[in-house]
N, C-alpha and C positions, 0 to 999 in steps of 0.2 A: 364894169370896174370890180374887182377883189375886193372884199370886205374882209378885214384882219381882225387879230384879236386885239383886245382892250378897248374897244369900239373905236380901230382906227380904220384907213382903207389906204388904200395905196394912191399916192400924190399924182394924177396923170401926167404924161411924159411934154417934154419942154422942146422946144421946138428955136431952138438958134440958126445962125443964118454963120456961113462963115465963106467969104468971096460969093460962086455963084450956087455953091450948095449950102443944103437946108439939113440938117443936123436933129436927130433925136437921138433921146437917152439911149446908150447902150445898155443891154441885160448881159451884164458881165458873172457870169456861174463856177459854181464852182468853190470849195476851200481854200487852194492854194492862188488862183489867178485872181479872187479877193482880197488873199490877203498881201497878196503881192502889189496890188492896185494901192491898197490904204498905206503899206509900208512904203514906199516912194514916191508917194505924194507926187505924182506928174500930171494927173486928171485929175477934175472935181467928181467929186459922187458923190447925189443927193437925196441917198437914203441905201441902205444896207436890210435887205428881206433875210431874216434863218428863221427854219420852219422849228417848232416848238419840239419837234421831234428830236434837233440836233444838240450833242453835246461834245464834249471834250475841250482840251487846252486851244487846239486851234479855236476854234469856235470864241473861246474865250477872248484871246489874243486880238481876233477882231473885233471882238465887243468894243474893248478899252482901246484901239486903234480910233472906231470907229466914234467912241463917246471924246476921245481927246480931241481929235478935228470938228467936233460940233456936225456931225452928221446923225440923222436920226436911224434908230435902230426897230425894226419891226419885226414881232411875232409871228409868221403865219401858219396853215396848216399844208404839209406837204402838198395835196392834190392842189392849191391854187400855186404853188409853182410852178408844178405839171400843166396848169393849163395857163401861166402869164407865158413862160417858155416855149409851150408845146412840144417838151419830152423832159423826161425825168434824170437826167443826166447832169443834175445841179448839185449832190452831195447836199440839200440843204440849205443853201447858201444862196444870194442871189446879189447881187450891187447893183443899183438904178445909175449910170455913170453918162461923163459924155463919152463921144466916141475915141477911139487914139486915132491922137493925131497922126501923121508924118511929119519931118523933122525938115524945116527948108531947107535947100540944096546951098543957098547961101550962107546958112549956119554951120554945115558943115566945113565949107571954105574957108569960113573965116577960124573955127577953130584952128582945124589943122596952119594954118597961116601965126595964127597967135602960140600952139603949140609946138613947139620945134621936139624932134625925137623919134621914139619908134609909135608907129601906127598900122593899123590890121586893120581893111574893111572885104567886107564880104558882099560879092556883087552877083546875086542873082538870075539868069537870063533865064527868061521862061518858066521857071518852078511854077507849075500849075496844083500840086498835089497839097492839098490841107496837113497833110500828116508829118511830111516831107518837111516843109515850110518852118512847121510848129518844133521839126526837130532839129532845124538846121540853127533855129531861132536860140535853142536852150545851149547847143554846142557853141556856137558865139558867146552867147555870156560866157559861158565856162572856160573859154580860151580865148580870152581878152579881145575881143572883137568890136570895134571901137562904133562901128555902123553896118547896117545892111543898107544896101543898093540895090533898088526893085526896076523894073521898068512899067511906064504907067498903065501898060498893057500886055496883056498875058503875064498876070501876076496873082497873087493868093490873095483878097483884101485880107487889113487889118479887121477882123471881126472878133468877137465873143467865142467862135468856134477854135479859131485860133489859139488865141489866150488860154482856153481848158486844154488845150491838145500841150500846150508848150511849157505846161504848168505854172504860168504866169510870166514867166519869165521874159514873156515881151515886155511887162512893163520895165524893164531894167538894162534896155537895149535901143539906141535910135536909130530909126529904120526910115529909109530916106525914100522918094518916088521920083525917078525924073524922067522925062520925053524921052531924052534920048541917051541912052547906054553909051552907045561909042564916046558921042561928045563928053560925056561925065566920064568918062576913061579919057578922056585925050588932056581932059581938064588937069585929072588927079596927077596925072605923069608931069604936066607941067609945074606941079608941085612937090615932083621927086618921088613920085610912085614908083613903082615895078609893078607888072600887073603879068598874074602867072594865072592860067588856063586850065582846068581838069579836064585832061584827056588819056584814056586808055592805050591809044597808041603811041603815047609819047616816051621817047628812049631814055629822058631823065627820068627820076623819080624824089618821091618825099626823103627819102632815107641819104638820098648824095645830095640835095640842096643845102647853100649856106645864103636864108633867107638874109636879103637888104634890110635896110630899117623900115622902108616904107613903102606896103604890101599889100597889091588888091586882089583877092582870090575869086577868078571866076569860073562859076559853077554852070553847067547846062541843064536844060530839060533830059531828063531818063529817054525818051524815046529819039529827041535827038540833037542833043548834047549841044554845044556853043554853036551861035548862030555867026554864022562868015565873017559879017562884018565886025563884029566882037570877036572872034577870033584872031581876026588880022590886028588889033590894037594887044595880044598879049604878046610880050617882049618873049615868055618861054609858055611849053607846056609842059605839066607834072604829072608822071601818074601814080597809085600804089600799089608797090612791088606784090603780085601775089602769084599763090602756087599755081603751077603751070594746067592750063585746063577748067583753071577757074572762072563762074559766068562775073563780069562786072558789076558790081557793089551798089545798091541803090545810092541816088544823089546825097540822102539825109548821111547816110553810115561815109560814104566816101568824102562829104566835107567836113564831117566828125574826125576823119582820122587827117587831113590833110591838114585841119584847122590845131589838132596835139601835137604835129609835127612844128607848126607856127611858134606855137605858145611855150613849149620848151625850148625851143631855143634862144625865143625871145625874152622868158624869165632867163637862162644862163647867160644870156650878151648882155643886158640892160638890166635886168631886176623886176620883179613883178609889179613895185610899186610903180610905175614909168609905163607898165603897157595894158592895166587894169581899168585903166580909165576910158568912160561912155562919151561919145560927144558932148553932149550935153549931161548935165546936172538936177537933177529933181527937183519939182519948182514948186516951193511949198504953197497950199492955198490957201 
């Protein structure tokens, strides 16, 4: 056990039960994916670690984050981060949290069910790559992307790696996991989806689309791309238009730009306030 300063030590880690899995504290690291955690209050975290070493307005910001929720705040010395972690890649910072969740598949149903309007979700197949993931993650928020859709296998977990890659901004996005792809695609369409494809060969593109209201973007693995039977449920595929000879765009950059292409349109047809909105709502604890 780490021994802190003011003669405290650090509280060992909690052990919850949720269905058939057993849950420990996540070590959520990092400045911004801390303080991202404490600002949207979606997770509990029961105890916040900055090394004596760290200062600035962030820092600070979590303090008072941190003291208004009633969570305790502790001193330590940089190398026991280094070693609660095992690498130094914390900026200081550290949040003993639970894990992120995934967001039921049935919550997401019944949203979009109760919300009538435009909606954007982002449907993943195979993204294996951490970095990828983490940046696909941060262009959804940024381009009003209402949920991601993972499949429960061959997928990037929710981890603390994640979160520092995507500068927090997972906690600001609900990210959904379900069996099975097609079927959650045959579901969405039954509630007036369209569900458009990225692919390289395809003769449309982002620039001549006039996106529907309600729009599920799927993305492939890099090595190789949408899998058949996800392919055969998208209505189109889109690609983006680039100079002649050029190698294809990794997944992260190419849902970044198909995801701007989304979002301004959908700000000039609807209005930003109408397609900014997360499935869910931050659940204060």
């Amino acid at each position: 056990m780490l021994s802190v300063s003011a003669g405290l030590v650090l509280q060992p880690a909690t052990q919850r039960h949720n269905g058939d899995d057993t849950m420990t504290d996540d070590k959520l690291y990092g400045v911004h994916p801390v303080l991202e955690a404490l600002q949207e209050e979606r997770r509990h975290i029961r105890q916040v670690l900055i090394s004596t070493q760290r200062r600035g307005a962030e820092v600070q910001r979590i303090i008072a984050l941190a003291e208004r929720r009633g969570i305790p705040v502790v001193t330590v010395e940089r190398p026991q981060l280094h070693q609660l972690l095992g690498h130094s890649a914390h900026q200081g910072v550290v949040a003993l949290t639970e894990p992120h969740v995934y967001q039921p598949w049935t919550a997401v149903i019944a949203h979009i069910t109760a919300m009538p309007g435009p909606h954007t979700f982002l449907c993943l197949d195979s993204v294996t790559d951490v970095g990828n993931f983490a940046a696909l993650i941060r262009s959804a928020v940024a381009f009003g992307v209402h949920a991601i859709i993972l499949p429960r296998h061959d997928a990037v977990p929710l981890t603390p790696a994640v979160a520092k890659h995507s500068a927090g901004a997972i906690e600001r996005i609900s990210i959904v996991r379900v069996v099975n792809l097609v079927r959650a695609l045959d579901e969405l369409k039954q509630h007036g989806f369209w569900v458009y494809g990225a692919d390289t060969q395809s003769e449309l593109t982002v620039a001549q689309m006039a996106w529907p209201e309600r729009v599920v973007l799927v993305l492939g693995a890099e090595s190789s791309g949408i899998r058949r039977l996800v392919r055969e449920r998208c209505d189109s595929l889109v690609r983006i238009p680039m100079h002649p000879g050029t190698n294809s765009l990794n997944v992260a950059t190419a849902g970044a730009i198909i995801l701007a292409y989304r979002w301004d349109q959908c700000v000039t047809s609807y209005g930003q306030r109408k397609v900014g909105e997360s499935v869910t709502k931050p659940i204060s604890r």
